[in-house]
N, C-alpha and C positions, 0 to 999 in steps of 0.2 A: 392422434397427435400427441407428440412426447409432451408431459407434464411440465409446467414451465409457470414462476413465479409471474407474480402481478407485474406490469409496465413502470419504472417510475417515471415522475417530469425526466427530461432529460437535464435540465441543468439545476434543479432544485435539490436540495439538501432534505432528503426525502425520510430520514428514520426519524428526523425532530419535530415537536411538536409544541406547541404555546411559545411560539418563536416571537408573539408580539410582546410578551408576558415577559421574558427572557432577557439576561444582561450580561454579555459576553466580557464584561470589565471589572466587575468585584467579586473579587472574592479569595481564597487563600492556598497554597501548597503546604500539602502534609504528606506525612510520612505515608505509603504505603508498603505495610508490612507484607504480604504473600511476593510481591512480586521484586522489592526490596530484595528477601531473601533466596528467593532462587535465584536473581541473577547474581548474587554473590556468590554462590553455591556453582553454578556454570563458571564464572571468572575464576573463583579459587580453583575448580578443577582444572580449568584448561591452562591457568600459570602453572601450578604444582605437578600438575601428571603429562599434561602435553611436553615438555623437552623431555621427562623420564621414557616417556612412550610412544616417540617418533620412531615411525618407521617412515619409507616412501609408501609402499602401498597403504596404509592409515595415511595417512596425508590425500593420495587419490582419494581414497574412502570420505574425507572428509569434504575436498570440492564434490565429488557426486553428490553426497547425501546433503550437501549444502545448496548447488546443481537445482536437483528434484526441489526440493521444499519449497525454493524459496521460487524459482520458474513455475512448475504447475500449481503449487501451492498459494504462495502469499499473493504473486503478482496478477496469474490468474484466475486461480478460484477465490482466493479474497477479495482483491481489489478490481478486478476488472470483472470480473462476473456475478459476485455477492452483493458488492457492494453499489456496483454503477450500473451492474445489469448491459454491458455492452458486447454482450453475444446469449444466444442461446444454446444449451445443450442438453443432453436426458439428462432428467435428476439424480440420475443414478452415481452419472460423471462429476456433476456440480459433489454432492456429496462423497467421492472421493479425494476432488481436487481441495475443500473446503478439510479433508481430514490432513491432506498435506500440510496445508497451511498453519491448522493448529501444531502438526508437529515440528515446523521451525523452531518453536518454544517460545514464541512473544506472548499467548492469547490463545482464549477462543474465538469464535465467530462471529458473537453476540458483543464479547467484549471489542474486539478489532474494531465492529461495524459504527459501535459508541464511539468510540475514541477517536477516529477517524472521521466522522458525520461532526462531530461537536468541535474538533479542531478544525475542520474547513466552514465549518459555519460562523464561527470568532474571527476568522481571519479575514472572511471576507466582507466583516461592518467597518464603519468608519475605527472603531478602536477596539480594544481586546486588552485581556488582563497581560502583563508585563511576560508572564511562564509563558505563553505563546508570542511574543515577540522577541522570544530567545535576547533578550536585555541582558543576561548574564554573563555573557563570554562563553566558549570554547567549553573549559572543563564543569563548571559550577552546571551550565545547561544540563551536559551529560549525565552526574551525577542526581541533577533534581528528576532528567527525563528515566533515568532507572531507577531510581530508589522513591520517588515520590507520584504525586496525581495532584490535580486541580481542583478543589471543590468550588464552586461558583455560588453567591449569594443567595442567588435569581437562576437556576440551571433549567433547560428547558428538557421537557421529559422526553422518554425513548419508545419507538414503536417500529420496529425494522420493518413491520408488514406480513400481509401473509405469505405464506412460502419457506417465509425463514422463523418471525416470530410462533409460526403454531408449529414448527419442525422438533421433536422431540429427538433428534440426532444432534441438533447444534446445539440444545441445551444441555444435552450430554456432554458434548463437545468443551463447552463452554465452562461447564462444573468440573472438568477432571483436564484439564488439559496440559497439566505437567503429567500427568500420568502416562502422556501419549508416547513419553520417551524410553517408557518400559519396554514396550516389544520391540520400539528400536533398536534398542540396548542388546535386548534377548537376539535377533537376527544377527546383529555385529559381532557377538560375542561365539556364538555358535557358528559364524564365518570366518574369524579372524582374529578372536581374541580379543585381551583387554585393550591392546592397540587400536585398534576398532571402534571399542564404544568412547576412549577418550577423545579418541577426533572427532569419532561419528554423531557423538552426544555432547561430551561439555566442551571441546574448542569449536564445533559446527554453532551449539548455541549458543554463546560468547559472540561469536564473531558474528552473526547475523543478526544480531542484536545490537552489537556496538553499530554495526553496518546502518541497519535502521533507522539509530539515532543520529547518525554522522550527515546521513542521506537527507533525513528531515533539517536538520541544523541550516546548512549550505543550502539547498533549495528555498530555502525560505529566507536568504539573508546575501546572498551574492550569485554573482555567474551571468550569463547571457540570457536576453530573453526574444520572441518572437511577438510577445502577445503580453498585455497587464486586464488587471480586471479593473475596471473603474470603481474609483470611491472605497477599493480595498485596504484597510491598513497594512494587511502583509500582501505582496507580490513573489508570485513564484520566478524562480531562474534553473537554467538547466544547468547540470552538473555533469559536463561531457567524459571528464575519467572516470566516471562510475557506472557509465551507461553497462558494462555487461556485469560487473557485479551486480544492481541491480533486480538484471535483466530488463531495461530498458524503462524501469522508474524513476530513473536519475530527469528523465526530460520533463519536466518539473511544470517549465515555464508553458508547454505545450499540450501540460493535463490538465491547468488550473482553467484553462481558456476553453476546451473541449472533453471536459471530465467525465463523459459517456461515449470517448472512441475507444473503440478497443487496441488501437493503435499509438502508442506515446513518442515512436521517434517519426517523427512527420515528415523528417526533409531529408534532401539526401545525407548519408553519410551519419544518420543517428542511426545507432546497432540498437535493437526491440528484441531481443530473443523473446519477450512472454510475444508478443506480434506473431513471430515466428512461430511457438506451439499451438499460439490457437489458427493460423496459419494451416497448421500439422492435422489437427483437430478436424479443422474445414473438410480436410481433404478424403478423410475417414469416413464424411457426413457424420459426425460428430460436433458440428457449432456451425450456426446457421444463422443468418437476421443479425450479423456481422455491423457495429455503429461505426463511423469514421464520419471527420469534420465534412468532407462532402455531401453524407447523404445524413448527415442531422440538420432537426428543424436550426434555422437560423437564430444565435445568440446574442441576445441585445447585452449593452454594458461590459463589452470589452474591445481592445483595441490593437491595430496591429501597429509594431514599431518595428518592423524591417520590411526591406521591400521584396523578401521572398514570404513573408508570413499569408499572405492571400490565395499563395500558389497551392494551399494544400483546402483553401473554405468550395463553399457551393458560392453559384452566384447571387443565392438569398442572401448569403451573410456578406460577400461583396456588397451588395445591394445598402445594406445596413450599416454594414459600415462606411459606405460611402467613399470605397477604394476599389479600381478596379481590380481585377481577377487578376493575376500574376501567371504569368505561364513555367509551368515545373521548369527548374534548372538541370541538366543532366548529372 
């Protein structure tokens, strides 16, 4: 049997811990200097060299490599596989798709898995510090979300679990993870030149980073939804022009409600490309034990607000939520 991490709750916030202990509303933003100055360092490169260094093929160079990263990388070996555990695969693959990830250029795996665990756990109490209710507007958010971090009063501590916390590849991962844009660099440049690594390295991570923070911004503060979570201070909403940049993380309002399917665009007519690779995956026998709202245990404290939102639950969570079952729309 392929090696496969521990099970977590499905809908619990599972890396955190002393969560009674814990006070997701005070505390301060400061500077963080590491990650501060690399995304300056990617922004300065890709204003300054990206127009000098346009070509069209670097510009394809730069959707592929952007493509890869951020499809096998971020959405499904960080987020939908590290993180929510909503498929299985050999470890061998998790720890390829987890080296994708890091080389987007946001994080490592350890870091990702914090930042991400800690901002869905604030979000989802009755209140949270102001930095995660995006109180600032537009630009100020952006630059506090790149250039600064959150330190919390009361922060409750971190334990990803075994699999990932005893993995001496993600601590790797984790400690050198700008470095990971080295052999990038090195491949692009022995393919194609300096053209190449400008797209392929500082306008690719510029841009998947602004991406990132644009995606978080808007999902967490407008758009359409299917589903709320009860007694949440923030509510997710889907972000339907982002859906394939993305790769099918834009559908917001329908991962906050089912944040262990591996599936984020639920209804007709929402484009998933990560859906689609691990899809891909499937079909390889490579991802197996595949989670979707139908075949997850039923979740209490949340609600539907459309009257196709049911069409995609079991009839446990109809049950629970006390709507019937909706039959798919073509």
């Amino acid at each position: 049997m392929p090696e496969t991490t521990k099970q977590p709750d499905a809908f619990k916030v599972n890396s955190l811990k002393n969560l009674d202990e814990a006070c997701p509303v005070h505390g301060h933003v400061v500077w963080d200097p590491a990650r501060s100055l690399w995304n300056t360092l990617m922004f300065g490169g890709a204003l300054l060299l990206g127009p000098m260094f346009f070509t069209w093929d670097a510009f394809a160079v730069f959707l592929a490599t952007a493509a890869i990263t951020l499809c096998a990388g971020h959405s499904v070996g960080f987020h939908r596989r590290l993180i929510h555990q909503s498929f299985e695969c050999p470890k061998w693959l998790e720890r390829l798709l987890v080296w994708c990830g890091t080389a987007v250029g946001m994080g490592g795996p350890l870091w990702t898995i914090r930042l991400h665990d800690f901002r869905d756990w604030a979000q989802r109490q009755k209140d949270c510090h102001p930095f995660l209710r995006h109180e600032k507007g537009l630009l100020m958010d952006g630059i506090l979300y790149l250039h600064g971090k959150l330190k919390l009063d009361n922060p409750p501590s971190f334990d990803p679990g075994p699999g990932i916390a005893d993995d001496p590849f993600y601590h790797f991962l984790d400690r050198t993870w700008m470095a990971h844009q080295i052999p990038v660099a090195v491949v692009l440049f022995a393919l194609g030149g300096w053209s190449w690594v400008v797209w392929g390295v500082f306008v690719r991570v510029a841009a998947c980073t602004t991406m990132h923070w644009f995606i978080s911004y808007f999902a967490h503060t407008r758009g359409p939804q299917d589903w709320t979570v009860d007694g949440a201070i923030i509510q997710a909403h889907n972000v339907p022009i982002m859906a394939i940049p993305t790769m099918g993380e834009s559908w917001h309002s329908n991962h906050h409600a089912f944040p262990r399917s591996a599936r984020h665009g639920l209804y007709p007519g929402q484009i998933d490309l990560g859906w689609y690779f691990i899809k891909f995956l499937e079909f390889f026998g490579l991802a197996w034990n595949i989670k979707l709202p139908a075949n997850l245990p039923p979740r209490p404290g949340i609600s539907p607000v459309t009257d196709r939102a049911m069409s995609i639950a079991s009839p446990l969570q109809a049950a629970l939520s006390d709507r019937p079952l909706e039959t798919p729309s073509e």
